[in-house]
N, C-alpha and C positions, 0 to 999 in steps of 0.2 A: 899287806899293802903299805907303802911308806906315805911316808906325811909328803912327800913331793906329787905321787898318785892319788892321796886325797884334795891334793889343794888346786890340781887339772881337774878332775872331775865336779867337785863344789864350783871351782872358773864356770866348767861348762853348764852344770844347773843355773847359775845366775843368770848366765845370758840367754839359755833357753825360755827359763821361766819369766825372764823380762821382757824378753820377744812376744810370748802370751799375754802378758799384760799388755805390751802395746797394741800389738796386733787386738786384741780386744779394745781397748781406748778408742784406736782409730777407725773399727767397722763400727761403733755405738756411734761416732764423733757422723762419720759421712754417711753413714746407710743407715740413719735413724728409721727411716719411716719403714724400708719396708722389713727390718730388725722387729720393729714394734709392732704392725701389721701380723710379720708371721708369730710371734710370740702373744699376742692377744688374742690369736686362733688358734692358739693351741692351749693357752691355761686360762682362756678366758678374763684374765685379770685388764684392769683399765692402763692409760699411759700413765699416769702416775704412779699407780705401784710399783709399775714396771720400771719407770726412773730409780726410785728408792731402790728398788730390789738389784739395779744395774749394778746400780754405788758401793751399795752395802757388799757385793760380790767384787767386784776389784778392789773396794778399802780392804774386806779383808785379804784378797787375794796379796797384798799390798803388803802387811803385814808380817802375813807367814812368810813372803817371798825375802824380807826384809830378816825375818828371824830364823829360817833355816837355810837361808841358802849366801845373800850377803855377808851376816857378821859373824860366820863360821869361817869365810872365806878371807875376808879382810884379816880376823884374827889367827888364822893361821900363815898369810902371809907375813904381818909382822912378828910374831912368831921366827918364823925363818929368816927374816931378815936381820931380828937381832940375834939370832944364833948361828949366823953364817954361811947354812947351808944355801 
């Protein structure tokens, strides 16, 4: 696999896995209620854990996204860039 086929594929991780983040961000943001509703019926936990527990899963999600998929990918781009390919 060449370093031009690794840096399409990390490309494509990035914006997949940030589409998940969003698309998460945005159904917790407008479908609060009934997000919490079915997840309170199912692990019995109250709205506030459940806040916490939202957060706590996209910060990390947030993270990892940040550390295996963006600065692998930024850094192989500039990589390439200053070696010309």
């Amino acid at each position: 696999m060449s370093i031009e086929q690794i840096a399409v594929l990390l490309g494509w991780c990035t914006v997949l896995n940030f589409g998940v983040l969003a698309l998460t961000a945005i159904v917790l943001t407008l479908f609060r209620k009934p997000v919490h509703g079915l997840h309170t019926k199912i692990s019995g936990l109250s709205t506030d854990e459940l806040n916490k527990l939202y957060f706590q899963y996209m910060g990390n999600f947030k993270i990892l996204w940040i550390l295996f998929n963006l600065t692998p990918y930024l850094v192989i781009r500039i990589f390439m860039l200053s070696s010309g390919s």
